[in-house]
N, C-alpha and C positions, 0 to 999 in steps of 0.2 A: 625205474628211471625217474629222476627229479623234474621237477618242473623249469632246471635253467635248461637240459635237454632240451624241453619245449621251445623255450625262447631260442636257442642255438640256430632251430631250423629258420628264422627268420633271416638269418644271415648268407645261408646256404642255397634260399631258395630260389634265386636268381637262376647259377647251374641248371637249376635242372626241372626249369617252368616249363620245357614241352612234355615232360614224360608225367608231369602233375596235371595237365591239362588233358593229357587223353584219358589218364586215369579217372578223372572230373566226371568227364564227358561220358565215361560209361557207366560211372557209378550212379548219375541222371538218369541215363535210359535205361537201366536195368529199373532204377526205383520205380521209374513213372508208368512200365509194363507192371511191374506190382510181382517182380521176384525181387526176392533176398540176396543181399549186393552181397556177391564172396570178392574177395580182394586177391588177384593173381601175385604171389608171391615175387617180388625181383629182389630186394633185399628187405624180406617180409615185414619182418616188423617195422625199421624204418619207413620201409617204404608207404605203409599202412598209414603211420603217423600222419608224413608228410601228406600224403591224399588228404586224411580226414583233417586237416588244420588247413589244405588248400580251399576243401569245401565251405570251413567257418570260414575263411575271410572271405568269400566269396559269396556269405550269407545263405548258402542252401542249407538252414538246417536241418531236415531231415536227411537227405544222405550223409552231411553229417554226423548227427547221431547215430546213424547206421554203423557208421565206419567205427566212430569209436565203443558202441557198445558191441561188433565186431570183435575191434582189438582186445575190450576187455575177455573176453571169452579165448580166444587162442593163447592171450599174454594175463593170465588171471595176477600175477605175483608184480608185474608193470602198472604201478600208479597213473601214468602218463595220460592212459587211455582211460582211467575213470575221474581222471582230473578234465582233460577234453571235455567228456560228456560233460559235465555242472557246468563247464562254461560253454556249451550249446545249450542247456536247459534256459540257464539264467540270459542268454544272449537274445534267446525266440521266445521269452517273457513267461517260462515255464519256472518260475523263480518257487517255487513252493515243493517241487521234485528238487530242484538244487539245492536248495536249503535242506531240504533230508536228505541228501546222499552227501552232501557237505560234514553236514552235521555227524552223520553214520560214522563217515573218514574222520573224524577230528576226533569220536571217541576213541577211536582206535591206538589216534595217535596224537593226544593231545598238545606235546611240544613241536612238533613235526614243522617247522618251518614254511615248505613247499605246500602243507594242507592247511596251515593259518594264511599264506596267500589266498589258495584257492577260497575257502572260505569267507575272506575279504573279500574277493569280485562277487561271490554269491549274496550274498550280506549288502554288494554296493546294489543288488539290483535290484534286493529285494524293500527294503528297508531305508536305502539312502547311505549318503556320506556317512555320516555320524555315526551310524549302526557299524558298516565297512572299519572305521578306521581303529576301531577296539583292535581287531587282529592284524590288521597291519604293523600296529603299534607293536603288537608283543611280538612280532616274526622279526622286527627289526632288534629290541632288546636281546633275541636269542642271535639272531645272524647280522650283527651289523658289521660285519667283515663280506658279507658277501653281495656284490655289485647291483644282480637285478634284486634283490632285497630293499637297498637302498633305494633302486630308482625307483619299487613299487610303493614305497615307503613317502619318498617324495611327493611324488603325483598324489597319493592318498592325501595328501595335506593337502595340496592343493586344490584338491575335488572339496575338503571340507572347509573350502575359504581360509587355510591358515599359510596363506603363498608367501608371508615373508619369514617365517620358519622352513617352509619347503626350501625358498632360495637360498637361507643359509649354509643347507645341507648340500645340495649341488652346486655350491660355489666351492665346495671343499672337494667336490668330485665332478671335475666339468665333462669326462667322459661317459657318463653316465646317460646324457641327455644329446639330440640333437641341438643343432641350433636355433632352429624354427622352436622346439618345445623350451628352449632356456628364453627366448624373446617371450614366449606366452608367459613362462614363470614368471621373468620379468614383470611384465606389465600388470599380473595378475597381484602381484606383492606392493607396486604403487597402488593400487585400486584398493586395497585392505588399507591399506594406511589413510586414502581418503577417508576411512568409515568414522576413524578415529577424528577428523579436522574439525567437527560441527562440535565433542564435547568441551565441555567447561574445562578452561585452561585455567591453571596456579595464577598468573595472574594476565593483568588486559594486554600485555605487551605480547606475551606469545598465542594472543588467540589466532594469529595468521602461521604459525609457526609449520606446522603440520600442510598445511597447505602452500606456503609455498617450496618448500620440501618436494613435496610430490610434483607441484608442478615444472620442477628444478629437473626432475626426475624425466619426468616426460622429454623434456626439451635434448635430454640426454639420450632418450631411445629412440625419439624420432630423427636426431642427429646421425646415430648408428645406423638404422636402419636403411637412412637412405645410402650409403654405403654399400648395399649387399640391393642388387633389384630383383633378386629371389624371396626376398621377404614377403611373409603373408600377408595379401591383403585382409585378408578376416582380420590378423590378430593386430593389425594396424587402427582398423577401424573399431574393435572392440576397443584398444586402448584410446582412442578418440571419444568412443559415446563413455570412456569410464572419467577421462580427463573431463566432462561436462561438469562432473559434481564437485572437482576439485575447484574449477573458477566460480563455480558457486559460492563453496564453504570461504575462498576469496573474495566475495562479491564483484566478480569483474564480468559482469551480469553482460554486457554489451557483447564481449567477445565471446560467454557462453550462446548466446543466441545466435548470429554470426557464425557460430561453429555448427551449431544444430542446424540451421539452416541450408549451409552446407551440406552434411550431411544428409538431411534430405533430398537436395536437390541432385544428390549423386546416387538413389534411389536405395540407399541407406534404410531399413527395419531400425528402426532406433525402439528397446527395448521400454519395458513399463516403467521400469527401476529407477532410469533416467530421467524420465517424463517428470518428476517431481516436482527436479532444479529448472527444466525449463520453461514450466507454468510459474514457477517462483520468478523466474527472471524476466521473463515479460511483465508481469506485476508490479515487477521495481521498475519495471525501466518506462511503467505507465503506458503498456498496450495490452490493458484489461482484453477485448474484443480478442486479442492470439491465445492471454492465458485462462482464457475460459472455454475457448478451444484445448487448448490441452486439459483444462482440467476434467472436464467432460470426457472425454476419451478415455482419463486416467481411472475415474469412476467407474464407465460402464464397462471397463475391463476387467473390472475386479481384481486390481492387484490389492493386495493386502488390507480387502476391506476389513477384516477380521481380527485384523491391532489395531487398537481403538488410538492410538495415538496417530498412525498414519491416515488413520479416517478420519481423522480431525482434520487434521490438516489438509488432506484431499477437501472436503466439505468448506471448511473456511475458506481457502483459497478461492474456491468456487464462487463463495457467498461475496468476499470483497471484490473479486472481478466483477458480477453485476453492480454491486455498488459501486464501482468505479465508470461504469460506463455509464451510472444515470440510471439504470435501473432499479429504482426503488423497491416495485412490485414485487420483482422476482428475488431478490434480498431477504427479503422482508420472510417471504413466505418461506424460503431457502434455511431462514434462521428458525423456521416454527418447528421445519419438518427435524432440522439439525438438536431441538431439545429434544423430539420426540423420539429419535433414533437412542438415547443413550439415557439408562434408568438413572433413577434421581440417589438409590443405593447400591453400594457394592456390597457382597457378601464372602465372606471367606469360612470355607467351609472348616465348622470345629467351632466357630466363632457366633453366639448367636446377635451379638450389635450390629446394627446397621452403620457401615462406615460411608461417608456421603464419597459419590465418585465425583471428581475432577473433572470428566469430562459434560458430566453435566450442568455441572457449574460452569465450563467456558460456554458453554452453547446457550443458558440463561446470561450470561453477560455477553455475549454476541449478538446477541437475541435485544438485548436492550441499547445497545451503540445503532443496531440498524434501526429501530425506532428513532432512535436520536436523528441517523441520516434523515430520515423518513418524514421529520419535521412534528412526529410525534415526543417532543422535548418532557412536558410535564411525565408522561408516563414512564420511560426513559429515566428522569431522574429521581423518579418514586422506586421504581425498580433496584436503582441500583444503591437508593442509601437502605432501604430493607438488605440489600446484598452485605453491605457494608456491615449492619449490625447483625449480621449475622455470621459474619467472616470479617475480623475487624483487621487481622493481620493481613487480609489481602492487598497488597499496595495496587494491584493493579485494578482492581474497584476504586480503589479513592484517586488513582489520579483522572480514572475517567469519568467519576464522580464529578471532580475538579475544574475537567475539561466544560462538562456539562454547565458548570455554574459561571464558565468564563461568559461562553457560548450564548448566556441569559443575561448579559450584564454582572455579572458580580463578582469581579477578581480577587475581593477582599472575602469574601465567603470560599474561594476557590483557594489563595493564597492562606487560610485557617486550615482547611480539609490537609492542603499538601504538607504542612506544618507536620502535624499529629502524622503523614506517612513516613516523615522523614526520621520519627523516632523508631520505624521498625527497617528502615533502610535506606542510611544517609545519603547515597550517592549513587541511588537507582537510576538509570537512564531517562525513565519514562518518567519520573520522580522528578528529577534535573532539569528535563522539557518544558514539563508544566509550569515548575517554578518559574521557570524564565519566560515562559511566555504568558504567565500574571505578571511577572515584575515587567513586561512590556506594555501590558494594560494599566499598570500601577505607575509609569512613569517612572520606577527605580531603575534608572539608563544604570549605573555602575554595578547592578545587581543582574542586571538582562547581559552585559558584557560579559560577565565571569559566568556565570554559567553555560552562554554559549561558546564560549572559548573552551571550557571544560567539557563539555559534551562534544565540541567538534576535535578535539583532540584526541580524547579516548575512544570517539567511536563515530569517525571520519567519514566511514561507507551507511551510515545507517541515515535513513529517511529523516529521519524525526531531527535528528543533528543536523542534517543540511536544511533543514525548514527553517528552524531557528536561527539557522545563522545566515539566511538568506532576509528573513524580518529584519534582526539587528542591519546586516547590512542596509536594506531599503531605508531602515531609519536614519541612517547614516547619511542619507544620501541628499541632495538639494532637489525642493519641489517647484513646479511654478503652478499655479494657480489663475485659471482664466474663465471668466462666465460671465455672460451678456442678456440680451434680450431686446425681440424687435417686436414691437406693436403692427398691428394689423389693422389698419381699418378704424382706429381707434378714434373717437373723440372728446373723452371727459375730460372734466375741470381737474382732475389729479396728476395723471401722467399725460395729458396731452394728447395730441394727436402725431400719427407715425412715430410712437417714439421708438430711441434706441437707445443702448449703452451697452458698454464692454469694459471688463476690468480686467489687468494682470496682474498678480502679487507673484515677486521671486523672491522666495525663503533659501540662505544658507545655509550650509550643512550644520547641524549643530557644533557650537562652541565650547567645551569644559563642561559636556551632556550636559547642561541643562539650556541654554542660550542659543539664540536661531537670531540672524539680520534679516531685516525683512525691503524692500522695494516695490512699491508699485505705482501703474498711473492708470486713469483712466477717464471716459468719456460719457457726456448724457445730451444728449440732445433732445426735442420735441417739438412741434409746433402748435402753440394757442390761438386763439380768434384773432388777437392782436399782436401778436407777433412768433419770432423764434427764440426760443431759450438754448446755452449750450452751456455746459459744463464740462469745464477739463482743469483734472486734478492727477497732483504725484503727493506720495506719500515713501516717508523711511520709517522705523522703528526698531524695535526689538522687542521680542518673545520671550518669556521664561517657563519653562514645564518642569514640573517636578510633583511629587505624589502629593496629588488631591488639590492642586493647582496649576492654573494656566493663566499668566495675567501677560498684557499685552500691552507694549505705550507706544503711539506713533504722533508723528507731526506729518501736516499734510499743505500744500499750497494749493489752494483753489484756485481756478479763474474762470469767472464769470462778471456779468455785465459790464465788461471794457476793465476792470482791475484786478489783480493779484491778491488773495485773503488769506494768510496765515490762520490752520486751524491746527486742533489736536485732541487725542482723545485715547484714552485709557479704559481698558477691562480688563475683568478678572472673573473666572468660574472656577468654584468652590466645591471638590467630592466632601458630603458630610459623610457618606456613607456609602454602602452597594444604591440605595434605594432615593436619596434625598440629595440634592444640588444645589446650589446656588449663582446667579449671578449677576452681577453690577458694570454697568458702565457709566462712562462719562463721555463727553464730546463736546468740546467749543467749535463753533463752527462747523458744525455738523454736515459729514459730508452726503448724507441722503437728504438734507432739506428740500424740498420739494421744487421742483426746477421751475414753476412758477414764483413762487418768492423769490429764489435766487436771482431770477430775471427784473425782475420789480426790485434788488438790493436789499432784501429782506432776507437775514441769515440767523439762524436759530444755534442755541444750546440745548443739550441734551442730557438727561439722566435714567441711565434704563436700570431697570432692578428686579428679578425674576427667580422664581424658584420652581423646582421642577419633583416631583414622586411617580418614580418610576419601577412598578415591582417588577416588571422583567420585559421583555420582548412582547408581551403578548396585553398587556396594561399599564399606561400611565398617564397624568397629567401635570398641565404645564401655566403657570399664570404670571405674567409680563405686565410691570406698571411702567409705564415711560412720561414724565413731567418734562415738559420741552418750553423755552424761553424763549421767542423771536423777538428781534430787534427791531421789532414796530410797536413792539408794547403785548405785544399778543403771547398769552398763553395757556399751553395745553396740554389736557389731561389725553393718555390713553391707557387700557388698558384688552390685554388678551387673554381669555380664560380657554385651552384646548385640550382635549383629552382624545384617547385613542383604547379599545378595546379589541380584542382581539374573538372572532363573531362564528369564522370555520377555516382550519386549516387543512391542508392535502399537501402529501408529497412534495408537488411542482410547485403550489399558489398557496396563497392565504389572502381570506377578505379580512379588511377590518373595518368594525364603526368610530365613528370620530365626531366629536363635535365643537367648533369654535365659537366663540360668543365673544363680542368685541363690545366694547365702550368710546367714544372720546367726548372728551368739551372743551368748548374753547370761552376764552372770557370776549372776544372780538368777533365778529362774525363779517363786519364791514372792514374787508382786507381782500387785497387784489389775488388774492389765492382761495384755494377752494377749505373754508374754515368755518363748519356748520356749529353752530350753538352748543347741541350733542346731537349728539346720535347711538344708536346703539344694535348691535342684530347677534342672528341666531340663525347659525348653519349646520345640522348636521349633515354628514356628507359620510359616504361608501366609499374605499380605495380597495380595488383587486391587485393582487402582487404576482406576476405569474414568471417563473424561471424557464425561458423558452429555451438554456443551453447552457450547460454548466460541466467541467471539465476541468477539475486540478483547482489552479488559480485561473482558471476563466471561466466568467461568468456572461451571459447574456440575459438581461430581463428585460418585462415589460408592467408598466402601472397605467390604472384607468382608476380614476375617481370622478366623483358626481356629487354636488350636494343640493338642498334647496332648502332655504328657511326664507325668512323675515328683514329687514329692516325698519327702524323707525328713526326720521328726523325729526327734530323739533324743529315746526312751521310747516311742513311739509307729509306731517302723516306718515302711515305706512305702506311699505314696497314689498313684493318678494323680489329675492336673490338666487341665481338660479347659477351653476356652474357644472363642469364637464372639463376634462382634462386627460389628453395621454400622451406617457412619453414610453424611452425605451435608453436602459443604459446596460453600458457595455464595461468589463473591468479586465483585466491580460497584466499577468507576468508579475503581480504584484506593484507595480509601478506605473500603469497606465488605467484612467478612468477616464468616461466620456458618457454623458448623456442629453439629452433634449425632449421639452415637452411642449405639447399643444396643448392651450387653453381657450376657451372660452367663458367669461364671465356677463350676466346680465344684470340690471341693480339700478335703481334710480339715482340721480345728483341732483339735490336741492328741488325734488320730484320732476327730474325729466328723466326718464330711464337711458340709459344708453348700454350700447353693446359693444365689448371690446372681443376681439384674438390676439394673442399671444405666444410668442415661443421664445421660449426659454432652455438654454444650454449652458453646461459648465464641464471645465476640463481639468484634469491635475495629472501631471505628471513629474515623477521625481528621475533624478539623473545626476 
């Protein structure tokens, strides 16, 4: 008898489920007393069959086996009953008996159609898909005229993930299949096709192609589905957790999450497989704290830690979610244990060279980007141009190389590196990034346009493309500018007592990129021993920015002591280079003259001229000469020598040392303002820097400085100067800043010491 007999009884067995069931029933209690089941003849051999296949689906296989090593014996020259038994053997995971009595049968009859099935189920259980579908394969070449051939044929594809060939095959034959098993086909042939959406497409246009395909697909079977409300819920929900990876390979990251969640909360198993896309998409969508939960789970589950490419990427993901939450530490260390996980060679055996592995090279440049977060810069960038020369085609070293050197001041160092990657790949993403966001630091507006336009166009969904084009935008955008300052308590010969002032500058949105209008007005007031001084002033201009200059011309209206005073003033700062600066101004009627002259009618010119040597974030200094001409005859020298060194850095803070050293002289000294002969001093001073909350583009910090040196007057000998100061600022969204500090300063005038407080705020916002 063939094995579609077998199959046949499944149709049959309805009829005649009470005389299967008593039969059942004794062939239990004879086995469980521990006699040898005889099978009472009705219509013997059928009847045998049908028993011993009621028993397999009913999962008893030992009277199972009974029944049909039974049959084998009364019916020696009937296949049927020694086909049964292999699939009891392989069903109660005795797959090593099946596979030999499989195997025995196939010698026998090596083309035999009905024993290259059997042998497939024994083969699927032992072995796996892959093993199974050799004989499947060849029973259908011989029998592909006959029905369940086809259908075992089918399903076999399906088992070995190849479901949109299976479905080709039962679209040609829809009888073949229920409908519940054509909806799984279904859905299991979108799900292969997902596998294909993440590889490299011919070109950038169809990289969504594939994916929205499938998801087109989806929206088609859940359409149908609800049609029929016999539909499985499994295979509903299976094509739900498979539809996650396709909004993925979309980036429609929001609705993927939103779906998982659901899912969950309808007490959904969501499988490991899936777990990937949805720790990926919390990532993107900046809820490090969810996708570090999943990613943790996806690790200690161990799905496929053992391909070194998904264990990267399980491990990364990990390592950038604490880096996104602020977690430094745990980064940091994430990135040491991630070199040590993966050797530094690969070997292929036959081959005695060492080929260097890939994967340990992303986890040493992993490994050096979290340094970078970590505020460990210099090491960081030692790391990675040793990387560089030593993998010089790696573009994705030199732009983070690049990033590095923006990061320190040096877009023109940064803006060389990108240079030299562009000859090994003109129009790399990460490539296109950088360049435009040096040509943002470089001032080349029409160069930072085109490549954000070009990056946000080709690749729309991607992080780096919406950053860029979020900067361009802010630049774009009109800022105002407001910062003030109220005295305390205060009573010196300079600023007076109680003083205050507040300025607003409104800059408009740039003009023909390089040109900004500018507006502002503001106020000074204070009061002297012999009277109040007040100043209120407006001011127009215009700005011009372009690479490696910033010069500035305004005119201003002052009024003070009962008149109106026309002034004006011009600057200009000069990039020589990454390291070296310049800058000059000028000012008639300078609007800081000190609000005691101004009071008294005494208004000064000004000339400032300054050059600055900055090797990077962490060292430089700065020396300011200002010759100033008052209209009482009086004039004065000043100058500022400051420097700043960088003393210990940490993760959150960094201190630094600094030291100001100040000069002035004047040629008048008998003048109703505070105008000492010279004078001169020496402060170094400590500033702590500490980042109490940082988040994306929000920033929360805090500064504490302290300094104490000297001063000396001529006539007057010398003083110590003692200072203290802290503030805290706050920055959001790219377009809003705000801070304020408290000061205290100590220091003689004309040797009477006096003691001022201070606080001091300033605001910018663009819009």
């Amino acid at each position: 008898m063939s094995i579609s007999v077998l199959s046949s009884y499944a149709g049959t067995r309805a009829a005649r489920r009470s005389l299967k069931a008593t039969a059942a029933a004794s062939l239990v209690l004879l086995s469980a007393l521990g006699h040898a089941v005889e099978i009472v003849p009705v219509d013997a051999r059928d009847e045998l069959l049908s028993q011993a296949q009621e028993l397999r689906d009913t999962h008893q296989w030992a009277p199972a086996l009974q029944a049909y090593q039974q049959g084998k014996q009364r019916f020696p020259q009937d296949r049927a009953f020694a086909y049964g038994e292999i699939y009891v053997l392989a069903d109660s995971d005795q797959t090593e008996q099946a596979m030999a009595q499989a195997t025995h049968l196939l010698s026998q009859k090596p083309d035999d159609v009905d024993t290259l099935l059997v042998m497939d189920y024994a083969r699927l259980r032992h072995a796996g898909v892959f093993a199974a579908l050799e004989y499947a394969d060849k029973a259908m070449q011989l029998a592909s005229d006959r029905p369940y051939v086809v259908r075992d044929y089918v399903l076999a594809l399906q088992r070995a993930g190849l479901a949109v060939a299976a479905l080709e095959i039962a679209q040609r034959h829809p009888e073949l299949l229920t409908r519940e098993q054509l909806w799984g086909l279904q859905a299991d042939a979108v799900a292969e096709r997902i596998r294909h959406a993440d590889l490299p497409a011919r070109e950038e246009t169809e990289r969504f192609a594939v994916a929205d395909a499938a998801l087109a697909s989806y929206r088609e079977l859940f359409t149908q589905w609800q049609a029929y409300p016999e539909a499985s819920r499994s295979i509903q929900q299976r094509a739900r957790i498979d539809r996650l990876q396709a909004l993925h390979a979309r980036f429609y990251m929001a609705e993927l999450v939103q779906e998982y969640e659901a899912l969950v909360s309808e007490g959904v198993e969501i499988p490991d497989f899936a777990l990937g896309s949805v720790a990926s998409a919390y990532l993107y969508l900046r809820m490090p704290e969810q996708a570090a939960v999943v990613y943790q789970r996806l690790i200690a589950s161990g799905y496929m830690r053992d391909d070194e490419v998904t264990r990267q990427s399980q491990d990364l993901g990990l390592l950038y979610a604490y880096s996104d939450q602020g977690d430094v530490a745990a980064s940091q260390q994430s990135a040491q244990a991630l070199q040590q996980a993966h050797p530094q060679w690969r070997y292929v055996e036959g081959d005695q060279a060492h080929i260097p592995n890939p994967a340990y090279l992303d986890a040493q440049h992993t490994a050096a980007m979290m340094d970078f977060y970590a505020q460990s810069i210099p090491q960081a960038q030692q790391t990675l141009e040793t990387m560089v020369q030593a993998a010089p085609n790696n573009n994705n070293l030199r732009t983070d190389l690049a990033w590095i050197y923006r990061s320190r001041g040096w877009p023109r160092q940064a803006e060389q590196t990108l240079k030299v990657a562009e000859s090994y790949e003109a129009r790399g993403l990460a490539l296109e990034i950088g360049q435009g966001l040096a040509a943002l630091d470089l001032q080349e507006w029409r160069q930072a346009e085109q490549l954000s336009a070009d990056t946000l166009t080709r690749f729309p969904e991607d992080r780096r493309s919406q950053r860029l084009a979020r900067l361009w935008q802010v630049h774009n955008m009109a800022e105002l500018q407001v910062s003030g300052y109220q005295g305390l308590s205060n009573n010196n010969p300079v600023a007076g007592g109680r003083d205050f002032g507040v300025e607003a500058t409104l800059y408009s949105q740039p003009l023909a990129y390089h040109w900004r209008l500018l507006a502002g007005m503001g106020h000074r007031s204070a009061r002297f021993d012999d009277g109040k001084a007040q100043h209120h002033f407006g001011r127009v201009g215009l700005e011009w920015r372009g690479r490696d200059w910033i010069v500035l011309g305004e005119v201003t209206d002052n009024y003070f002591g009962g008149g109106s005073h026309t002034g004006a003033g011009l600057t200009a700062n000069y990039a020589i280079n990454d390291a070296w600066s310049l800058h000059a101004g000028a000012q008639w009627r300078a609007r800081d003259t000190s609000l005691d002259a101004l009071r008294n009618g005494v208004t000064s010119n000004r000339l400032e001229l300054g050059a600055q040597w900055r090797q990077s974030e962490r060292r430089s200094v700065a020396l300011t000469v200002t010759p100033s001409d008052f209209s009482d005859g009086n004039r004065r020298w000043e100058a500022l020598l400051s420097g700043q060194q960088r003393l210990w850095t940490r993760p959150t803070w960094f201190l630094d040392g600094g030291l100001e050293a100040f000069a002035t002289r004047n040629i008048r000294s008998n003048v109703p303002y505070y105008s000492p002969r010279s004078a001169y001093s020496v402060v170094p001073t400590l500033t702590w820097n500490h980042t109490i909350y940082q988040r994306y583009e929000t920033a929360w910090t805090q500064q504490a400085s302290a300094g104490w040196g000297s001063l000396h007057q001529q006539g007057y000998g010398q003083g110590a100067i003692g200072m203290l100061s802290y503030g805290q600022r706050y920055r959001a969204n790219d377009v809003f800043e705000v801070g304020g500090t408290l000061s205290t300063l100590s220091r003689p005038y004309d040797g009477v010491r006096e003691r001022e407080w201070r606080v001091v705020f300033d605001m910018t916002f663009r819009f």
